[in-house]
Structures are given as structure tokens and as C-alpha cells.
C-alpha positions in Angstrom: 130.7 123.1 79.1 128.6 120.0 80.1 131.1 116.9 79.9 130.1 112.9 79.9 132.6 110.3 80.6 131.6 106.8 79.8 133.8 103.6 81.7 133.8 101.1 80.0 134.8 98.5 82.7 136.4 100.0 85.8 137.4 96.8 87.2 138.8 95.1 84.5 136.1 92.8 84.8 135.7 91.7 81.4 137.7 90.8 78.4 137.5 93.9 75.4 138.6 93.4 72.1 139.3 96.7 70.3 136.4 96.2 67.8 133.9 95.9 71.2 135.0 98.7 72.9 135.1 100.2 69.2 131.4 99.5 68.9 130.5 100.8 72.9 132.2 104.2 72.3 131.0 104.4 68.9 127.0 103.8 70.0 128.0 106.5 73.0 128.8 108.8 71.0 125.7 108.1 68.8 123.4 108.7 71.4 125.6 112.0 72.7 125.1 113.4 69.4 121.4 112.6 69.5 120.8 114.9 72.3 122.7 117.5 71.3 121.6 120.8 72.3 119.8 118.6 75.1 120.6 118.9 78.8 123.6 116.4 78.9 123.2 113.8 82.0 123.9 110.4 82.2 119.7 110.1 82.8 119.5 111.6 78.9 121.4 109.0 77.6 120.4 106.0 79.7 117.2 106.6 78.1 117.9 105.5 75.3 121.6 103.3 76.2 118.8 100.7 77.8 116.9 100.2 74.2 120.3 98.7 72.8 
């Protein structure tokens, strides 16, 4: 089973409200969706992650 992990902020770089990180994982998961049936990579999806 292919599996994709996205990190939001390793380093705790940035500040996150719960409604941000709500609206990162939410687009994610858009775009894994998208592809589905699609190789799944993290080239697939930063396709399209760069449009946003």
C-alpha cells in the first residue's frame, strides 16, 4: 500500500492555528484524492501543491 505523510512544520517554525493546519491537511488530502488510482509520490502531488 503506497503511503504519503505530509509535515506540516518539523521545526516548529511557525505559529498554526487549528483552522490553518485544518485547511493544509484538508487541501492534502484534496489533491491525494485527485490522484487516486495514480502512482502516489510526493512529485504527483507537488504538481499540483505549487498551483495553491
Amino acid at each position: 500500500m503506497d503511503k504519503l505523510t505530509l509535515i506540516l512544520d518539523p521545526t516548529d517554525e511557525f505559529v498554526w492555528t487549528p483552522d490553518t493546519c485544518h485547511k493544509v491537511y484538508a487541501y492534502f488530502q484534496e489533491l491525494v484524492d485527485h490522484y487516486e488510482g495514480a502512482p502516489l509520490s510526493e512529485h504527483t502531488l507537488r504538481l499540483n501543491w505549487l498551483r495553491y
